[in-house]
C-alpha positions as CSV (number, residue, x, y, z in Angstrom):
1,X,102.3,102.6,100.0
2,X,103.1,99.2,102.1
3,X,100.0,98.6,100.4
4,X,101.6,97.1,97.1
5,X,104.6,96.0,98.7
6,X,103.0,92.3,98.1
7,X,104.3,91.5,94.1
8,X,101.1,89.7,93.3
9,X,98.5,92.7,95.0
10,X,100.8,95.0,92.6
11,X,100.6,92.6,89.5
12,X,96.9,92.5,89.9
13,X,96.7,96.0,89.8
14,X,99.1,96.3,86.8
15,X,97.6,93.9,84.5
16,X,94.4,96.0,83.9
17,X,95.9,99.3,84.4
18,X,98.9,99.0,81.9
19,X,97.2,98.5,78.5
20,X,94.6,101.2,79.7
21,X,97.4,104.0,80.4
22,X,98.8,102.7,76.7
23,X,95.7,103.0,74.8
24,X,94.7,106.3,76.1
25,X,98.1,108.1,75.5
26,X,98.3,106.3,72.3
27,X,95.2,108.0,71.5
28,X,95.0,111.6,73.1
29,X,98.8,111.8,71.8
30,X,98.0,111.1,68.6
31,X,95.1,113.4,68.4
32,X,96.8,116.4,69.9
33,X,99.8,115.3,67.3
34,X,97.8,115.5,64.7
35,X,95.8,118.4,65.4
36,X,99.3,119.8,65.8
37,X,100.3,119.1,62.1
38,X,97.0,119.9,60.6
39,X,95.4,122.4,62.3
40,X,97.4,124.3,64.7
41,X,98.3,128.0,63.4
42,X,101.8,129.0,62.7
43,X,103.4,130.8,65.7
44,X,103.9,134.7,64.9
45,X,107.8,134.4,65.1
46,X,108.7,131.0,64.4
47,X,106.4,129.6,61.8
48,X,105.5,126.4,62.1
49,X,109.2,125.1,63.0
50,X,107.5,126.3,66.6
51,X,105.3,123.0,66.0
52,X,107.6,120.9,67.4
53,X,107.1,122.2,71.0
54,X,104.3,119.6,71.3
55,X,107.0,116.8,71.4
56,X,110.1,118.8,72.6
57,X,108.3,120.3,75.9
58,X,107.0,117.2,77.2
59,X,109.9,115.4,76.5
60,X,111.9,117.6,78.6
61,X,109.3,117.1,81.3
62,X,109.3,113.5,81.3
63,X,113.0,113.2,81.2
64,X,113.4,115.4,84.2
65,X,110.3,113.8,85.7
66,X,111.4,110.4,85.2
67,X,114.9,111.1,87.1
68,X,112.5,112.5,90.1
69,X,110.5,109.4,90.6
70,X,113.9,107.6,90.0
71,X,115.1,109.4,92.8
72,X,112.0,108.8,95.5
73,X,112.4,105.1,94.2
74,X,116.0,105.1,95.7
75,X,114.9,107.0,98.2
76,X,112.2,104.5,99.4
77,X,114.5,101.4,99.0
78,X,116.8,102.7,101.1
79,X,115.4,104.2,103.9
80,X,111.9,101.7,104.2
81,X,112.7,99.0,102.1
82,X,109.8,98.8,99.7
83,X,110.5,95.3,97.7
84,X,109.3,97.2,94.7
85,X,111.0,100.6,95.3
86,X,114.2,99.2,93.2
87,X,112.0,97.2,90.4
88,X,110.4,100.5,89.8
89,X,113.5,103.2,89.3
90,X,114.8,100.2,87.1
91,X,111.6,100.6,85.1
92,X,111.8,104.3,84.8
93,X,115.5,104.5,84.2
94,X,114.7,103.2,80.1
95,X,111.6,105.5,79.1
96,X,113.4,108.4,81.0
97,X,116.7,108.4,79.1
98,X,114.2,107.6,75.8
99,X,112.6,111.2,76.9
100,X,115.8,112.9,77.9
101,X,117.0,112.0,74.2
102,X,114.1,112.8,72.5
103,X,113.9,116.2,74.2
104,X,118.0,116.8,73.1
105,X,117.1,115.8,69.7
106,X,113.5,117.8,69.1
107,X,115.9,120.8,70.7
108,X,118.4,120.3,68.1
109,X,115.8,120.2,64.8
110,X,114.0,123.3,66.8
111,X,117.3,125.4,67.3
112,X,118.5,125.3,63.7
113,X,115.8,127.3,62.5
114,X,115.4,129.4,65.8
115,X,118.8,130.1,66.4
116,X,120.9,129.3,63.6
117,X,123.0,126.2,65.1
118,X,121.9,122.6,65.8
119,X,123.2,123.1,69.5
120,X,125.3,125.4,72.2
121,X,127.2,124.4,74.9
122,X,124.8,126.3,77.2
123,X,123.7,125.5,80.9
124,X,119.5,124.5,79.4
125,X,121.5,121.6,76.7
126,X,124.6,121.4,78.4
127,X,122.8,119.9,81.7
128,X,120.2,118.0,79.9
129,X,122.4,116.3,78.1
130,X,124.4,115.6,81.5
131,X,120.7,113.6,82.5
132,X,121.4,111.7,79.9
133,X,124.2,110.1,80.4
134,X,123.2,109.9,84.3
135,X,120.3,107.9,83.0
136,X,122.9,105.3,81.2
137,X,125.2,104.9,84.0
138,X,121.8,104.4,86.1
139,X,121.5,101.6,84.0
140,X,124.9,100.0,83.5
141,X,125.5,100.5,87.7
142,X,121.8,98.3,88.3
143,X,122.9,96.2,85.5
144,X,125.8,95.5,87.3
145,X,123.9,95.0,90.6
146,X,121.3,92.8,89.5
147,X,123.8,90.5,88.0
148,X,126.0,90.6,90.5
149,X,122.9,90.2,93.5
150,X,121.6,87.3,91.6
151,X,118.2,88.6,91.1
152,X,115.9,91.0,89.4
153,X,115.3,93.3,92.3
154,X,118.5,94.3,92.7
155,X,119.9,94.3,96.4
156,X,123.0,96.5,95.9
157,X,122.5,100.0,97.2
158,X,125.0,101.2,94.8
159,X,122.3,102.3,92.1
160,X,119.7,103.7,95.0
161,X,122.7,106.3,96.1
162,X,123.5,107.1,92.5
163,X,119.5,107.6,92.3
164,X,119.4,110.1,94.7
165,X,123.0,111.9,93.6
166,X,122.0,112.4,90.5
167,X,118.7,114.6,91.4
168,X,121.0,117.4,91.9
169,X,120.9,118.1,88.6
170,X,116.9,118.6,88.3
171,X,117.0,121.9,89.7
172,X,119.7,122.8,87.8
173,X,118.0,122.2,84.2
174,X,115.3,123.9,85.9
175,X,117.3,127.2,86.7
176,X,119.9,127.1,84.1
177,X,117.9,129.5,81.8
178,X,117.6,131.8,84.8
179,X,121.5,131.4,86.1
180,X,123.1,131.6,83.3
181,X,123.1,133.3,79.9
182,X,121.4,130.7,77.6
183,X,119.8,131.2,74.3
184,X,117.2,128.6,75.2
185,X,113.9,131.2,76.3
186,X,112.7,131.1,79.8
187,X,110.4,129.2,81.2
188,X,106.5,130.3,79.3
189,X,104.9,128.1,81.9
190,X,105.0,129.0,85.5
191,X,102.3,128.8,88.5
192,X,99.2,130.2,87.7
193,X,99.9,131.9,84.6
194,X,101.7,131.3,81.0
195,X,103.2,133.4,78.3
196,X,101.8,130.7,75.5
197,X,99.1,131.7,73.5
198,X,96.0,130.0,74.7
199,X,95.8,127.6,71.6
200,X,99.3,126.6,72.3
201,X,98.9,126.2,75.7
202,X,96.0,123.3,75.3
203,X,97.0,121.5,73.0
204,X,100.8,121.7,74.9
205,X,98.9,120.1,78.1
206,X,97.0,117.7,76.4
207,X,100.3,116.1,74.3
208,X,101.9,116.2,78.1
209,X,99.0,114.0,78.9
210,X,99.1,111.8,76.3
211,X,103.1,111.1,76.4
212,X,102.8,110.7,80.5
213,X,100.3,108.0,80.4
214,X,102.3,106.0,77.4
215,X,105.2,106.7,80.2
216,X,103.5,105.7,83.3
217,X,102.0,102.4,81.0
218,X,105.4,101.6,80.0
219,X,106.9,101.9,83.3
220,X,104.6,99.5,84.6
221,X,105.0,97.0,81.6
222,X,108.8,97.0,82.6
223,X,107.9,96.6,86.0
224,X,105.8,93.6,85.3
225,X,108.2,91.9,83.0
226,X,111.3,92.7,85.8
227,X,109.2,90.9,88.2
228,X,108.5,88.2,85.6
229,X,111.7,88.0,85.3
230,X,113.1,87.2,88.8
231,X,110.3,85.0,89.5
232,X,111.3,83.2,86.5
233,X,115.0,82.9,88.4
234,X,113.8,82.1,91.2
235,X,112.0,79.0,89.9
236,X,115.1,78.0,87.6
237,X,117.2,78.1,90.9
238,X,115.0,76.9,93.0
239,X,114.8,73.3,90.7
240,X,118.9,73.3,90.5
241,X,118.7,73.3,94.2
242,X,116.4,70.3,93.9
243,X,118.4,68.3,91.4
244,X,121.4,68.9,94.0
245,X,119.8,67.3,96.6
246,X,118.3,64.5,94.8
């Protein structure tokens, strides 16, 4: 992991591998997408309102997903102090709430024909909706920090501690069909075995491919221009500093 921990080893590595994770999510997203429209067949129940599970599912995914790695990212600033632990929940925290809202709104357009209201203050929504807003106080608190440390990487801990706070509320989208009476369905997907119609199921994976490599490409675009960035401040205050002491 210490590996990377050197800003330029790490650029290296993100200058070839950003465009590639882009272009190939790009394209296997909008292959599966369009297979989706075209050439999917209708569910049984649901018609093809049930279509939209290509976009909803994997936004859900990504949104919890994304508040995970936020959360190691904290984790790892504060207990080994990776320099890039904080640049990178700070890149997540954007494409994660963009997934988190995507998933509320793909919900919303699937429920009204599935169960006759655009949402229910139920534990699935209800908690989803709480990642959310956890994702925008993520980023007004490293806002804050960054502004306030006087760099890009962010040296307050405050955000780090909100990182790892705010995982408690993975497990609970998780379980909230299962805890609670909800009108959202249970999982279809579990270890080893799925409910979904093997069509369904395929072309389900292959969008959560697709939309996880535009994230993990996006993530490290932010990451690069973050670092950009603070180099960019560095430099600026590094030549005040000089004019000072001239």
């Amino acid at each position: 992991m210490h590996g990377f921990a050197n800003p330029a080893r790490f650029l290296r590595l993100a200058r070839w591998l950003t465009p590639l994770l882009l272009v190939t999510g790009l394209v296997l997203t909008g292959i599966t997408l369009t297979w989706a429209l075209l050439a999917a067949p209708a569910e049984r129940l649901q018609g093809d309102s049930a279509k939209i599970l290509f976009v909803h599912v994997p936004a859900a995914w990504l949104g919890m997903g994304g508040w995970s790695a936020l959360a190691i990212a904290s984790l790892t600033e504060l207990v080994w102090r990776h320099p890039l632990a904080a640049i990178g929940a700070r890149a997540v925290a954007l494409p994660g709430a963009f997934f988190a809202a995507l998933c509320l709104a793909t919900g919303s357009l699937w429920g009204r024909p599935a169960w006759g209201t655009w949402w229910v203050w139920d534990g699935r929504l209800t908690s989803m909706l709480v990642l959310l807003f956890l994702y925008l106080a993520y980023m007004a608190l490293a806002e804050a920090a960054d502004r306030d440390g006087g760099n890009g990487s962010g040296q307050s801990r405050i955000p780090a501690i909100f990182g790892l706070v705010g995982a408690i509320n993975i497990p609970i989208i998780h379980y909230s069909v299962l805890w609670w009476n909800s009108l959202h369905q249970p999982p279809s997907i579990a270890m080893g075995k799925s409910a979904m119609a093997p069509v369904f199921l395929y072309g389900l994976l292959a969008a959560s491919l697709g939309f996880s490599l535009i994230f993990g490409g996006v993530v490290l675009a932010r990451m690069r221009a973050i670092l950009a960035n603070a180099q960019a401040d560095a430099r600026l205050r590094r030549k005040a500093m000089e004019l000072e002491d001239a």
